[in-house]
C-alpha positions, 0 to 999 in steps of 0.5 A: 912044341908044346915044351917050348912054352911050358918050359920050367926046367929050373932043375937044370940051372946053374944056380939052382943046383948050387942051391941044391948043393948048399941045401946038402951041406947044410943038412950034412952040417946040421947032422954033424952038429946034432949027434955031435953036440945036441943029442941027449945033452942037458938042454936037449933033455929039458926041451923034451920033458917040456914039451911032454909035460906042457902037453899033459899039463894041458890035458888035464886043463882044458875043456873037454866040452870045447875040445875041437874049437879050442884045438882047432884054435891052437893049431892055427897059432901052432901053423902061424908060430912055424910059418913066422919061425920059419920066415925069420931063421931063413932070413937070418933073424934069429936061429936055434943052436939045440934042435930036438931032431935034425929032420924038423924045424929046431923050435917044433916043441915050442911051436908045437908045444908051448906056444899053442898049449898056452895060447889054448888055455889063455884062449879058453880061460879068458872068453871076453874080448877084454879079459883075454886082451888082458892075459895076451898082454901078460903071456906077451910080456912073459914070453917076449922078455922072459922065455926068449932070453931064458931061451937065449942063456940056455943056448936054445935061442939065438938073436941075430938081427932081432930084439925082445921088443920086435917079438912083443907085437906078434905074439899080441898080434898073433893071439888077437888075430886068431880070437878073431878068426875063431869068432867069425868061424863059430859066429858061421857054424851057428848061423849054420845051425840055426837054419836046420 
């Protein structure tokens, strides 16, 4: 009886099985094209050596003594960049022919390497509103019109129904966001600590 009114068997829909069975394709596909052309090719190399080099880099960089707001920052925009990358690929915005494993998002070492390695150490250089809405400008700058048509020569990245411009305001957007959110977190933690 109950059934009747929780009944969610979407499983047993039509469409939904021929989305099912797209979803296989596509994973089939994908395979296909990573051990066929991505795989220990040139660009496939450089991704990975970024990716560990950023990260070292970053160690040796940043303020041990604000290791957990600082990180706690970079994974907020690591999270936010995935969800936009995400967002963008599925609606055919944008796309990454090279992929570093066929079983995570194709841009990870960028959404999980440089964008939050960068991000952290603008974030923790340039404390000041001002000073840091400075560097945002520049790191904006540099991403949106240089790293994304780098990007787009080395066949890592692919415009479909995008521009360099339209990624320009979120990657301020995105920075000043989170500066913002990081403030009102500490501003709470010590209020916190000034009551004990």
């Amino acid at each position: 009886m109950i059934d009747k009114y929780f009944s969610f068997q979407y499983s047993e829909h039509p469409l939904w099985k021929e989305i099912v069975q797209k979803r296989i394709e596509l994973r089939d596909l994908n395979y296909q094209w990573f051990i066929g052309y991505n795989l220990f090719s040139l660009v496939w190399w450089l991704e990975l050596i970024l990716f560990i080099a950023v990260w070292f880099i970053w160690w040796k960089l940043v303020d041990k003594s604000r290791l957990v707001e600082i990180v706690a920052y970079g994974l907020m925009v690591s999270i936010l960049a995935t969800i936009i990358d995400l967002a963008g690929a599925n609606f055919v915005l944008w796309g990454y022919p090279i992929m570093p494993v066929p079983l995570m998002p194709p841009l990870f070492i960028v959404n999980v390497g440089l964008l939050p390695v960068v991000y952290m150490l603008v974030y923790q250089y340039f404390s000041s509103f001002q000073s840091f809405t400075k560097a945002v400008l520049i790191m904006a700058v540099i991403f949106a019109y240089a790293a994304e048509p780098l990007a787009v020569w080395l066949g890592i990245y692919e415009l479909t129904n995008w521009r360099y411009s339209y990624s320009f305001p979120i990657y301020i957007a995105l920075a000043l966001f989170l500066k913002w959110v990081m403030t009102k977190i500490l501003a709470k933690q010590n209020s916190n600590q000034n009551f004990k």
